[in-house]
VOTIDREN-857070 format. One line per 10 residues: their letters; for each residue x, y, z of N, C-alpha, C, CB. Coordinates in steps of 0.02 Angstrom, whole numbers, m for minus. Each point is the difference from the previous one (the first is absolute). Glycine has a CB too. Layout:
N
a	X:Y:Z:X:Y:Z:X:Y:Z:X:Y:Z ~ ...
% end
This chain:
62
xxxxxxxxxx	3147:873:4737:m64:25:m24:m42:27:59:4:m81:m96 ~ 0:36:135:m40:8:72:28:100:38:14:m191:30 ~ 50:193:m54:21:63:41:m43:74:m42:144:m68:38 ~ m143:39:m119:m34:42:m42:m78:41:57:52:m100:m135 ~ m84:39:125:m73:m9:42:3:47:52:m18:m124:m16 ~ 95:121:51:m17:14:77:19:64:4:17:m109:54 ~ m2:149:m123:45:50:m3:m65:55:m39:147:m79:m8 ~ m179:30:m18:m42:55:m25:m59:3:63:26:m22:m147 ~ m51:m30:155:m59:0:61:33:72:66:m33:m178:m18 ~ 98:173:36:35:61:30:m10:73:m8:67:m78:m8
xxxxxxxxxx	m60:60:m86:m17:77:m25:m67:28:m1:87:m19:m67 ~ m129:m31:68:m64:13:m16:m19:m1:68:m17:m46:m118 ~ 28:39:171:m1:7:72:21:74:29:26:m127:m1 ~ 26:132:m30:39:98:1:m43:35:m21:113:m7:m32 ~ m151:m4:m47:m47:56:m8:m48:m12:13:39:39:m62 ~ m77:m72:90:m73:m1:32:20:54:50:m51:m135:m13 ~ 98:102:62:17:47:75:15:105:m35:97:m156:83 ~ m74:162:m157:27:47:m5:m81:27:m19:149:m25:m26 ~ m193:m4:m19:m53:37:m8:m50:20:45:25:m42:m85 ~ m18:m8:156:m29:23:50:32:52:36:m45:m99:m2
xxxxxxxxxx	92:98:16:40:61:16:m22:84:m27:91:m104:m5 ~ m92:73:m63:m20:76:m37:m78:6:11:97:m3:m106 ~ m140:m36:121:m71:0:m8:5:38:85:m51:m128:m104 ~ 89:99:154:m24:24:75:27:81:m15:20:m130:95 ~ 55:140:m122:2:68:0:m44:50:m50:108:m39:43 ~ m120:23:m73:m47:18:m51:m99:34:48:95:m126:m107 ~ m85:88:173:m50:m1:21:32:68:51:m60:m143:m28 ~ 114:115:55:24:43:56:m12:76:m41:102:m95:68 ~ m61:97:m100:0:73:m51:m64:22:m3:88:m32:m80 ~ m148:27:68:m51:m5:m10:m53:20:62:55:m77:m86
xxxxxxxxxx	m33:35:114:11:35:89:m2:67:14:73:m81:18 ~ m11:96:m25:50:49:10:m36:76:m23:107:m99:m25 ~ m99:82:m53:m66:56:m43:m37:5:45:m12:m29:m112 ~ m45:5:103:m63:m8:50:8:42:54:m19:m115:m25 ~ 59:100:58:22:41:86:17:73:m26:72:m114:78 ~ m26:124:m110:28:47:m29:m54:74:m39:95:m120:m10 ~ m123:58:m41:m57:60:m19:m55:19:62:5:m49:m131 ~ m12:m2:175:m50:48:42:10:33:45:m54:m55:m21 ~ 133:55:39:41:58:56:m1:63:m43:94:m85:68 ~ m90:84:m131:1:51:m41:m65:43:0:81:m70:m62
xxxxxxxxxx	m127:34:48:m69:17:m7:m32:32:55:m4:m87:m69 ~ 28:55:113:m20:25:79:38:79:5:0:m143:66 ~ 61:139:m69:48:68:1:m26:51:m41:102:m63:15 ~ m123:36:m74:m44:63:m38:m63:m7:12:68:13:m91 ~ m87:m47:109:m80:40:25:18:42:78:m95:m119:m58 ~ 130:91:98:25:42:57:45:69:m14:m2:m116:54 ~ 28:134:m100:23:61:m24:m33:26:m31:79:m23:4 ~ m128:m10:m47:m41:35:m38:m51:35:29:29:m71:m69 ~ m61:48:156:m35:34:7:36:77:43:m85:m120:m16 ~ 136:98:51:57:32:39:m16:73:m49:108:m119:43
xxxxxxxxxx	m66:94:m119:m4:88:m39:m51:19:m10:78:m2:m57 ~ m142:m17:51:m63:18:m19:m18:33:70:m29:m96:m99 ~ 43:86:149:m1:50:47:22:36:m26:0:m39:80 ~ 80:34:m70:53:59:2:m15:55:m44:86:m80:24 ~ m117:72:m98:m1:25:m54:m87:41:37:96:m104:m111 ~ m114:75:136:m69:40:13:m6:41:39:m43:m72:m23 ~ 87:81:77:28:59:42:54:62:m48:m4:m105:116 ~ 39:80:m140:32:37:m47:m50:45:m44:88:m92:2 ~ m135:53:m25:m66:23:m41:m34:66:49:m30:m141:m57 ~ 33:130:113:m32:18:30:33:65:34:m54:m114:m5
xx	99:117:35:45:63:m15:13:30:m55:40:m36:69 ~ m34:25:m126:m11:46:m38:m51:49:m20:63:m69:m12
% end
């Protein structure tokens, strides 16, 4: 009976560790976005102003 006990207390030990697992990557990911969208954001506001030149000289020769 006693091994029953010690077999479930085990399992229930595995998924604590597995839901923390998913909770830290869950965070990492999350992370990741974050970094991601604002390298993006940065690149288009930095190109965006780049063509708004470009396009205004173009404008401007014509």
């Amino acid at each position: 009976m006693s091994s029953i006990f010690f077999a479930l207390a085990t399992l229930k030990s595995r998924l604590e560790e597995a839901d923390k697992e998913r909770g830290a990557t869950a965070v990492e990911y999350g992370l990741m976005v974050a970094l991601i969208a604002a390298v993006i954001i940065t690149a288009v506001a930095l190109i965006g102003t780049n063509l708004d030149t470009l396009f205004d000289g173009v404008a401007t020769s014509l």
